[in-house]
PATIKOL-305651 format. One record per atom (N, C-alpha, C, CB): residue in three letters; x, y, z. Coordinates in steps of 0.2 Angstrom, whole numbers. Glycine has a CB too. Layout:
! PATIKOL-305651
+------+-------+-------+-------+
| resn |     x |     y |     z |
+------+-------+-------+-------+
|  ALA |     X |     Y |     Z |
...
+------+-------+-------+-------+
//
This chain:
! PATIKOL-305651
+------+-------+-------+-------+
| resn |     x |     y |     z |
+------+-------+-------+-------+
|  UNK |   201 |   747 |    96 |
|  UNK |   204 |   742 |   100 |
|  UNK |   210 |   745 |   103 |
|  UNK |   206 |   735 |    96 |
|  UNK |   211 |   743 |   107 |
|  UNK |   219 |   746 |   112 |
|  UNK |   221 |   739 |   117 |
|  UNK |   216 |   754 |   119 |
|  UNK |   227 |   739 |   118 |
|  UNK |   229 |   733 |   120 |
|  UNK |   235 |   736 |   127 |
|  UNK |   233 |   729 |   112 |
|  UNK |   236 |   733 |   131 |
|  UNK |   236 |   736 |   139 |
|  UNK |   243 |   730 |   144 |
|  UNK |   226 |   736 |   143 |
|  UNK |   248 |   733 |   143 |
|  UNK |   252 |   730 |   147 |
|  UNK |   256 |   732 |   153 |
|  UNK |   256 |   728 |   144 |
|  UNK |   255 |   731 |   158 |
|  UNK |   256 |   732 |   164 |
|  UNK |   264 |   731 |   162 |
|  UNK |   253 |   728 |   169 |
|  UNK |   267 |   734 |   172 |
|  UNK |   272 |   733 |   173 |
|  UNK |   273 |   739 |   181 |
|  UNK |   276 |   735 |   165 |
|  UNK |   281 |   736 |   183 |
|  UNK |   280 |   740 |   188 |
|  UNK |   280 |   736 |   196 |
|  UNK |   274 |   744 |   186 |
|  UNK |   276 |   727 |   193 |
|  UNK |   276 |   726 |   199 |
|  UNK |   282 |   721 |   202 |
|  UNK |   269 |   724 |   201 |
|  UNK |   280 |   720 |   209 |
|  UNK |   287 |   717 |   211 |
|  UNK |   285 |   715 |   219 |
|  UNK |   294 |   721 |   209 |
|  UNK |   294 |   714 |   222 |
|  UNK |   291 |   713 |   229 |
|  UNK |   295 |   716 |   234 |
|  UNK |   292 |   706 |   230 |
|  UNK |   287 |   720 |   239 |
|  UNK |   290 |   727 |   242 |
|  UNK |   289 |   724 |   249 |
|  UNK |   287 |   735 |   241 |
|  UNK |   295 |   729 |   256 |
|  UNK |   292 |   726 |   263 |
|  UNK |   285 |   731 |   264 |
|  UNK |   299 |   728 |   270 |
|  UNK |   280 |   728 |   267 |
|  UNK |   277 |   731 |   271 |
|  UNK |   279 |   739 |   273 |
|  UNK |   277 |   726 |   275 |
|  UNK |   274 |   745 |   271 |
|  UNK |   276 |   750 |   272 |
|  UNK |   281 |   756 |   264 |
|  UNK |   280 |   747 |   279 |
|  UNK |   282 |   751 |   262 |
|  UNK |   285 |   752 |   256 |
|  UNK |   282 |   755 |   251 |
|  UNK |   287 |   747 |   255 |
|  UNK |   285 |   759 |   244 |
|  UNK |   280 |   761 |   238 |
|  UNK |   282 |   755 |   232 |
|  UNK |   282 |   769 |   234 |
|  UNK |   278 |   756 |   229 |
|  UNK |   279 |   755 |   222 |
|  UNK |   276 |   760 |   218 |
|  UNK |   277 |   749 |   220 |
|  UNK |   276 |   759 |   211 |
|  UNK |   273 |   761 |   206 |
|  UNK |   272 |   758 |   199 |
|  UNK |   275 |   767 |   206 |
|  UNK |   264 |   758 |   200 |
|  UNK |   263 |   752 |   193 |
|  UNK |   260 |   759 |   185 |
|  UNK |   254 |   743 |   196 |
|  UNK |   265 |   754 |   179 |
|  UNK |   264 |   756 |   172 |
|  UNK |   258 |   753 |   168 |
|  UNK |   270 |   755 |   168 |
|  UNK |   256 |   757 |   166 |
|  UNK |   249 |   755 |   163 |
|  UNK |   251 |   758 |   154 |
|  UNK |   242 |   761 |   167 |
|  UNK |   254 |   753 |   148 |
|  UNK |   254 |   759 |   144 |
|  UNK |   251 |   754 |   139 |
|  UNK |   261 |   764 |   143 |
|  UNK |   248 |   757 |   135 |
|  UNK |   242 |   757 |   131 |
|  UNK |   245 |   758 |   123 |
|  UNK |   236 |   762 |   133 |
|  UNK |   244 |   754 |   117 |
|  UNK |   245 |   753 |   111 |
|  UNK |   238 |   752 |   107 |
|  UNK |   250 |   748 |   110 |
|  UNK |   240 |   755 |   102 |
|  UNK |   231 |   755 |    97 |
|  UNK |   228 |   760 |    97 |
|  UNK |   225 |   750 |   100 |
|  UNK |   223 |   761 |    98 |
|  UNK |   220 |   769 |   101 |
|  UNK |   222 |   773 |   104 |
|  UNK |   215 |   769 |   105 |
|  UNK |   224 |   777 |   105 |
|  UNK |   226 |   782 |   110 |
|  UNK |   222 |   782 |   117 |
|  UNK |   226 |   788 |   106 |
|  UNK |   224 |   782 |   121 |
|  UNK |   221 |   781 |   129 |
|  UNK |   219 |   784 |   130 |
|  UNK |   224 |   780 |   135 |
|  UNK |   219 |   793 |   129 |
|  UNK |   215 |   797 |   129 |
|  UNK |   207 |   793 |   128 |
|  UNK |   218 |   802 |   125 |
|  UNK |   208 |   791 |   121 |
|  UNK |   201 |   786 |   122 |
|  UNK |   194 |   785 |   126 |
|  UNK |   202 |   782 |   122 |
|  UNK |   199 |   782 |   133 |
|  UNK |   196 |   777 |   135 |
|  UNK |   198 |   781 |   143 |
|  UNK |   199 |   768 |   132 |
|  UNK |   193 |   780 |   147 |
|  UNK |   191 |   780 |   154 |
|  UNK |   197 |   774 |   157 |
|  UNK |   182 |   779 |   155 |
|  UNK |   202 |   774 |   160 |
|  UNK |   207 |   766 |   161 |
|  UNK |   202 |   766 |   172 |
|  UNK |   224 |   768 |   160 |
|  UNK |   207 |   763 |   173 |
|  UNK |   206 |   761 |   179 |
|  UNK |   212 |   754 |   182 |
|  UNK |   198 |   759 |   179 |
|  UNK |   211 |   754 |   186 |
|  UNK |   216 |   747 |   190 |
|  UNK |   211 |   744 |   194 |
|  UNK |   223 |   750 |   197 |
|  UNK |   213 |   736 |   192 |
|  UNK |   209 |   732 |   197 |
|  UNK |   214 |   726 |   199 |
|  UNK |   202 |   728 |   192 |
|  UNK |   212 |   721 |   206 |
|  UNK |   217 |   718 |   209 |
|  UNK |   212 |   712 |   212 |
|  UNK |   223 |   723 |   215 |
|  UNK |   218 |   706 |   212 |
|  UNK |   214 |   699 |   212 |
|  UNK |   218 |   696 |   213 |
|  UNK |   211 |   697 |   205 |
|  UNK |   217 |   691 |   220 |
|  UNK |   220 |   686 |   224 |
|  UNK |   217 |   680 |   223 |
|  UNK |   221 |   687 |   231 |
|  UNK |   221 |   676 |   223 |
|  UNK |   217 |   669 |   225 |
|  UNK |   212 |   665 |   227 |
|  UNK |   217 |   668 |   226 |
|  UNK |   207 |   664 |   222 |
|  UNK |   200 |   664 |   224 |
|  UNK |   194 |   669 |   226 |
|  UNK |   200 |   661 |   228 |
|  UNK |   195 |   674 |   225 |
|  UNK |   192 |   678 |   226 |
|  UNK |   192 |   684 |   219 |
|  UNK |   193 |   680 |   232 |
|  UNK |   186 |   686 |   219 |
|  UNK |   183 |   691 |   213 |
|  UNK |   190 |   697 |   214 |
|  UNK |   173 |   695 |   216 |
|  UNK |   189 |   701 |   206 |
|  UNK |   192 |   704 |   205 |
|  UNK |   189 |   712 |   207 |
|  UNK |   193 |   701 |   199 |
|  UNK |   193 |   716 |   212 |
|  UNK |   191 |   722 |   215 |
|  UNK |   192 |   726 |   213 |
|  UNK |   192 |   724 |   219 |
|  UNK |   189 |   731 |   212 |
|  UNK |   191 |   739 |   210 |
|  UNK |   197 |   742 |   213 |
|  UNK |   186 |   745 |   211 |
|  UNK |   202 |   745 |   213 |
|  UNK |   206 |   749 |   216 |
|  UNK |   206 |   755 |   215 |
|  UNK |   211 |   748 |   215 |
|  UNK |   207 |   760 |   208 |
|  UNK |   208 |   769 |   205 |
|  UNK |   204 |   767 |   200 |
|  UNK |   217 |   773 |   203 |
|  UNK |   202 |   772 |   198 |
|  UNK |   199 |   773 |   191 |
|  UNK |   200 |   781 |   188 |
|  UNK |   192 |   771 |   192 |
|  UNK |   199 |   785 |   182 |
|  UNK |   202 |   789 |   182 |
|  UNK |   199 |   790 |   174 |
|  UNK |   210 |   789 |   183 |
|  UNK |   194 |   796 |   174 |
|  UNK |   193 |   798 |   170 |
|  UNK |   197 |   798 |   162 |
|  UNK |   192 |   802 |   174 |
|  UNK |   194 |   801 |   156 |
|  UNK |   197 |   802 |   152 |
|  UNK |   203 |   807 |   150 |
|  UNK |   193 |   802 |   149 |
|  UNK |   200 |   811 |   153 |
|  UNK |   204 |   817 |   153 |
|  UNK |   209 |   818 |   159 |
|  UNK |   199 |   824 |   152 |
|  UNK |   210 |   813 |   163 |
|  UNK |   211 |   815 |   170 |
|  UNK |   206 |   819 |   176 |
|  UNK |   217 |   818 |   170 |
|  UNK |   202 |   820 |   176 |
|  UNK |   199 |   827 |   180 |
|  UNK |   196 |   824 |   184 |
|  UNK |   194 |   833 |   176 |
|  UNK |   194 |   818 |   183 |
|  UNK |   190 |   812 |   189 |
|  UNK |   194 |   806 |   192 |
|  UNK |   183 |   808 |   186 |
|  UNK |   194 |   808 |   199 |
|  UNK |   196 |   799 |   201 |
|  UNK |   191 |   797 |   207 |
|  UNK |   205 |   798 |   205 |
|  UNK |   194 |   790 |   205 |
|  UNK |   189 |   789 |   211 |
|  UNK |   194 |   782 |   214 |
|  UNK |   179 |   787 |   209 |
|  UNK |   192 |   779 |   220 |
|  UNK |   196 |   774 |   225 |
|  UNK |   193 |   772 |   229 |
|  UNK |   201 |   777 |   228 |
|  UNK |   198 |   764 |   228 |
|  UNK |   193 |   760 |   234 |
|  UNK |   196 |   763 |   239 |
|  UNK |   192 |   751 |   234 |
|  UNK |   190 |   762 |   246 |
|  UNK |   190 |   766 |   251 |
|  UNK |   198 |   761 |   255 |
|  UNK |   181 |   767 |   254 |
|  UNK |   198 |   756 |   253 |
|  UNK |   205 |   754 |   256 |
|  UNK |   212 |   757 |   254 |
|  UNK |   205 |   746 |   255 |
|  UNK |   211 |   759 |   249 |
|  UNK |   217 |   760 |   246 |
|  UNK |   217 |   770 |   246 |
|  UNK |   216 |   757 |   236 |
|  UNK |   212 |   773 |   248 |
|  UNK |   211 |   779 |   249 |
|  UNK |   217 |   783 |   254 |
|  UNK |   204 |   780 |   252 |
|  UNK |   218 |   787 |   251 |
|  UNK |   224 |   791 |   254 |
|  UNK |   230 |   788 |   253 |
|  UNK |   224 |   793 |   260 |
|  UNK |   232 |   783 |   251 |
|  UNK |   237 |   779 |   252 |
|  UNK |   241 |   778 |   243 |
|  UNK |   234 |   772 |   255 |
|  UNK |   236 |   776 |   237 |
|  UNK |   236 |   776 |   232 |
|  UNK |   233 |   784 |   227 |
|  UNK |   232 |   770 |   231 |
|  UNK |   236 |   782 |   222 |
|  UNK |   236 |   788 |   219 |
|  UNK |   236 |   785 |   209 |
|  UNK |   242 |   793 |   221 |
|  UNK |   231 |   789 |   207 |
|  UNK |   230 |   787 |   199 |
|  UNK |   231 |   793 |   195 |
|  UNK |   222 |   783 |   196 |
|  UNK |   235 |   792 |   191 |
|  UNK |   238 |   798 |   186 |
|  UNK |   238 |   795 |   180 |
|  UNK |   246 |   802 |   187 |
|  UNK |   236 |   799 |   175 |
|  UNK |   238 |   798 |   167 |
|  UNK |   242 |   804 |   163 |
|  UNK |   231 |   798 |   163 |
|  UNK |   245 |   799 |   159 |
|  UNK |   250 |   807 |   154 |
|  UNK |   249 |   802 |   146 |
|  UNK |   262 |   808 |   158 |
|  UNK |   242 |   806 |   143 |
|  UNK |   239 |   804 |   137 |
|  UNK |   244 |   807 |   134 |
|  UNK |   232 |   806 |   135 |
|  UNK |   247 |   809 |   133 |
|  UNK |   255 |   812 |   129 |
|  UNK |   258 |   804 |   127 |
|  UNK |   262 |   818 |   135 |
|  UNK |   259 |   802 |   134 |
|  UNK |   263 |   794 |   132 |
|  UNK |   259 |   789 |   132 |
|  UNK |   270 |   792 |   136 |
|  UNK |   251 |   789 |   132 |
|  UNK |   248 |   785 |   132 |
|  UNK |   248 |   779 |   139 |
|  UNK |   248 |   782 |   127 |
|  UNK |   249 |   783 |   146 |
|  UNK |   250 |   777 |   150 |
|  UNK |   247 |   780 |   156 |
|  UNK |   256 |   774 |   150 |
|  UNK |   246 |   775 |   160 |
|  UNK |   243 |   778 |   165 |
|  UNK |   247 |   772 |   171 |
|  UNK |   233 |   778 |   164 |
|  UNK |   248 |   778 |   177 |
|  UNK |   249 |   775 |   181 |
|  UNK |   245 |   773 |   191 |
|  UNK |   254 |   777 |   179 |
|  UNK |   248 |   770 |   195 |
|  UNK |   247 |   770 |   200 |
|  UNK |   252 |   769 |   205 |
|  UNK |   244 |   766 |   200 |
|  UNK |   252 |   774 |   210 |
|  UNK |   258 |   775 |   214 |
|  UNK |   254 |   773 |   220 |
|  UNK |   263 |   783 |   215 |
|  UNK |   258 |   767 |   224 |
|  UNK |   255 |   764 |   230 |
|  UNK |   261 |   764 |   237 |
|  UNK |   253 |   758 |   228 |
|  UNK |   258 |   768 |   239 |
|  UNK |   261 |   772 |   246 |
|  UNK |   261 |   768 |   252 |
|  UNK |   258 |   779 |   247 |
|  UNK |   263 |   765 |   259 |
|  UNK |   261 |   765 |   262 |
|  UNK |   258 |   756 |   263 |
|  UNK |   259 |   769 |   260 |
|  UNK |   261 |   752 |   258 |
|  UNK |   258 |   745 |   255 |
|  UNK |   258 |   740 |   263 |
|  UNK |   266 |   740 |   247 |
|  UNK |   253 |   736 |   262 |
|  UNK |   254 |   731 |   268 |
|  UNK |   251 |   725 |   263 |
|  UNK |   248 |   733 |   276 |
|  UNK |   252 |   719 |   269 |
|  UNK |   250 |   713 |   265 |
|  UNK |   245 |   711 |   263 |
|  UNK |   252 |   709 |   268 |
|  UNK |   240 |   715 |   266 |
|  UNK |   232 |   714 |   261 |
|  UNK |   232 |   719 |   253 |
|  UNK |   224 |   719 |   267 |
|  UNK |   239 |   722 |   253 |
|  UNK |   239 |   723 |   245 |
|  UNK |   241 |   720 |   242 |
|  UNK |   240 |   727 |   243 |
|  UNK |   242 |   713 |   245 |
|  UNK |   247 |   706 |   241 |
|  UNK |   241 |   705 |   233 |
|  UNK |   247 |   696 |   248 |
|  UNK |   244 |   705 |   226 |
|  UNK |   238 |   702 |   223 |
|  UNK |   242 |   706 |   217 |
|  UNK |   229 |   704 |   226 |
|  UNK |   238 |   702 |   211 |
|  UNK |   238 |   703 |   204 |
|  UNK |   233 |   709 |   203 |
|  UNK |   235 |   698 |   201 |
|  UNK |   238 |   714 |   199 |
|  UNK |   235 |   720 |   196 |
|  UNK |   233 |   720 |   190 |
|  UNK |   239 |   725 |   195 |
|  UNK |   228 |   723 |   187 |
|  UNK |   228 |   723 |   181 |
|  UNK |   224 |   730 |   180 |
|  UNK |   226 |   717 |   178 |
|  UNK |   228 |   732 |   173 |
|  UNK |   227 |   738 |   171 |
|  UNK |   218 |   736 |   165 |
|  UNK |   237 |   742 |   167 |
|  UNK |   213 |   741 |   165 |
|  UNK |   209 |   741 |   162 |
|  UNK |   207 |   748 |   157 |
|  UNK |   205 |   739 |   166 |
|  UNK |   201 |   747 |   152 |
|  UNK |   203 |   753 |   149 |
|  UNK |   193 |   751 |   147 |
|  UNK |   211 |   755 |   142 |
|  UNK |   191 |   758 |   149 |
|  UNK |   182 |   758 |   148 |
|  UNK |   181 |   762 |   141 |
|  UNK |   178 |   763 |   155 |
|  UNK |   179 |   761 |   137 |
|  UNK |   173 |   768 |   131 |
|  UNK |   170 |   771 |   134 |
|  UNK |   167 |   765 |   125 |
|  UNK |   167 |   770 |   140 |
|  UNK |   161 |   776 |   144 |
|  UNK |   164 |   783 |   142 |
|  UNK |   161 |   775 |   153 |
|  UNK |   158 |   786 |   140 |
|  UNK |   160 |   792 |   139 |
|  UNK |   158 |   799 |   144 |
|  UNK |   157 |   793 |   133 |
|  UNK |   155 |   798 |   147 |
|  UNK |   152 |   801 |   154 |
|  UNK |   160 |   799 |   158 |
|  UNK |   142 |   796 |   158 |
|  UNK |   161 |   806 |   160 |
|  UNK |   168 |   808 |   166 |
|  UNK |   165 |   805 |   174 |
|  UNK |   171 |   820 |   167 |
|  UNK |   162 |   800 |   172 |
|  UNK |   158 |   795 |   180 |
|  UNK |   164 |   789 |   180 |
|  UNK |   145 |   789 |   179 |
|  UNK |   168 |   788 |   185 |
|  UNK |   172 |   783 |   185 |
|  UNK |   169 |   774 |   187 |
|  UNK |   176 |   786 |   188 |
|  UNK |   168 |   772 |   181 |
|  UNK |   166 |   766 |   183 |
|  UNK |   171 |   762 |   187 |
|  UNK |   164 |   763 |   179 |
|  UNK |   167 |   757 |   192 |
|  UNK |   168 |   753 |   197 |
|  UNK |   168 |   747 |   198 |
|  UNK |   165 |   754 |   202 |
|  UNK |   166 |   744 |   191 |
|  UNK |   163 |   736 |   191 |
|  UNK |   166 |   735 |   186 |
|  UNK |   154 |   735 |   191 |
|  UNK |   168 |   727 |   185 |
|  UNK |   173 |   724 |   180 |
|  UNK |   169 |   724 |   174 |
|  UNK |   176 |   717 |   181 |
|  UNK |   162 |   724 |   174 |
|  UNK |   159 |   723 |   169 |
|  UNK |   157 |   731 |   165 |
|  UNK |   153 |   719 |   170 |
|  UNK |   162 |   737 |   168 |
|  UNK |   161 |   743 |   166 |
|  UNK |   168 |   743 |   159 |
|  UNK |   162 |   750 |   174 |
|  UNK |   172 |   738 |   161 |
|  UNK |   177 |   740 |   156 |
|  UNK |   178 |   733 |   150 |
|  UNK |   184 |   741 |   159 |
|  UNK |   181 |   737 |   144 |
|  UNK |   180 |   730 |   139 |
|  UNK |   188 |   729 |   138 |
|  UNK |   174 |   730 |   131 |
|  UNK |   192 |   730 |   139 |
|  UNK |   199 |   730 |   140 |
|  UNK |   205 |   730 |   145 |
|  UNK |   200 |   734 |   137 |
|  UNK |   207 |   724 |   146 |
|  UNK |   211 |   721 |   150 |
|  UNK |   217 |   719 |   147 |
|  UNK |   209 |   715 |   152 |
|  UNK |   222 |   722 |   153 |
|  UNK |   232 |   718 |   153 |
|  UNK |   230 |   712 |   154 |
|  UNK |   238 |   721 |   161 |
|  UNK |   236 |   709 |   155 |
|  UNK |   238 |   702 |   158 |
|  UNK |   240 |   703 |   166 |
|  UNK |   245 |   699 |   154 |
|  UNK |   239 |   709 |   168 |
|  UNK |   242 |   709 |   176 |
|  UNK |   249 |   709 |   177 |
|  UNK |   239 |   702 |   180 |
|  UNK |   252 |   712 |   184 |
|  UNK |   258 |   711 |   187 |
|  UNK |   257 |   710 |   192 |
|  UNK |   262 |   714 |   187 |
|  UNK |   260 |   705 |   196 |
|  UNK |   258 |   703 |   204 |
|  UNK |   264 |   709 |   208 |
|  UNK |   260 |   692 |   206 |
|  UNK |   259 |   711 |   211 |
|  UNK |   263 |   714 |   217 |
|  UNK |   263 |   709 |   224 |
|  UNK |   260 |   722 |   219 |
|  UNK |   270 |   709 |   226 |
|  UNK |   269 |   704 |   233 |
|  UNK |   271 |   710 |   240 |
|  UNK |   277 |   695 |   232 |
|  UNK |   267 |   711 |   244 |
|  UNK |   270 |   714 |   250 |
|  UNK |   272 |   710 |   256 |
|  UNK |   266 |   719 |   253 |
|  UNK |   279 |   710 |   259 |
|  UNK |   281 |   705 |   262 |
|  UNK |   281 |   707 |   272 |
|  UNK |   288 |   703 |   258 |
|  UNK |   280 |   707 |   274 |
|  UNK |   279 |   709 |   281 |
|  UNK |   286 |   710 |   284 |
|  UNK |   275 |   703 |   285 |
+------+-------+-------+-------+
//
């Protein structure tokens, strides 16, 4: 079991960074394959970064491509996301996730992970 709290988010102008904490208790993160997913208001929860166990794979939704970035530092068990560039369609709840998959294939689908934060809302303000 491992247990996953966010942090990090808050409220940026348009154009603006942030950078969201992912850090993990229980297992060691190395573990687990993590990923970021984000979720607005009636609508399904999306993929954003995902990131291998070892770091050596990522992968990104194509909105967030070049703009976002996913790093892990298994030393301190956390993983994070630097978001560059933010506009208002990145308005939404984050949440950090963490997969068993064992294959370095970065899964994409909420039903690839069995461990969830509570989220941080990032607000981008125009």
């Amino acid at each position: 079991q491992v247990q996953l709290a966010e942090s990090g988010g808050g409220l940026v102008q348009a154009g603006g960074s942030l950078r969201l904490s992912c850090a993990a208790s229980g297992r060691t993160s190395s573990t687990y394959m993590m990923g970021w997913f984000r979720q607005t208001p009636g609508k399904e929860r999306e993929f954003v970064a995902g990131i291998s166990r070892t770091g050596g794979s990522t992968r990104y939704a194509d909105s967030v491509k070049g703009r976002f970035t996913i790093s892990r530092d298994n030393a301190k068990n956390t993983v994070y996301l630097q978001m560059n560039s933010l506009n208002s369609e990145d308005t939404a709840v984050y949440y950090c996730a963490a997969s068993t998959a064992t294959l370095p294939i970065v899964r994409i689908t909420t039903s690839g992970y069995g461990y969830w934060g509570q989220g941080t809302l990032v607000t981008v303000s125009i």
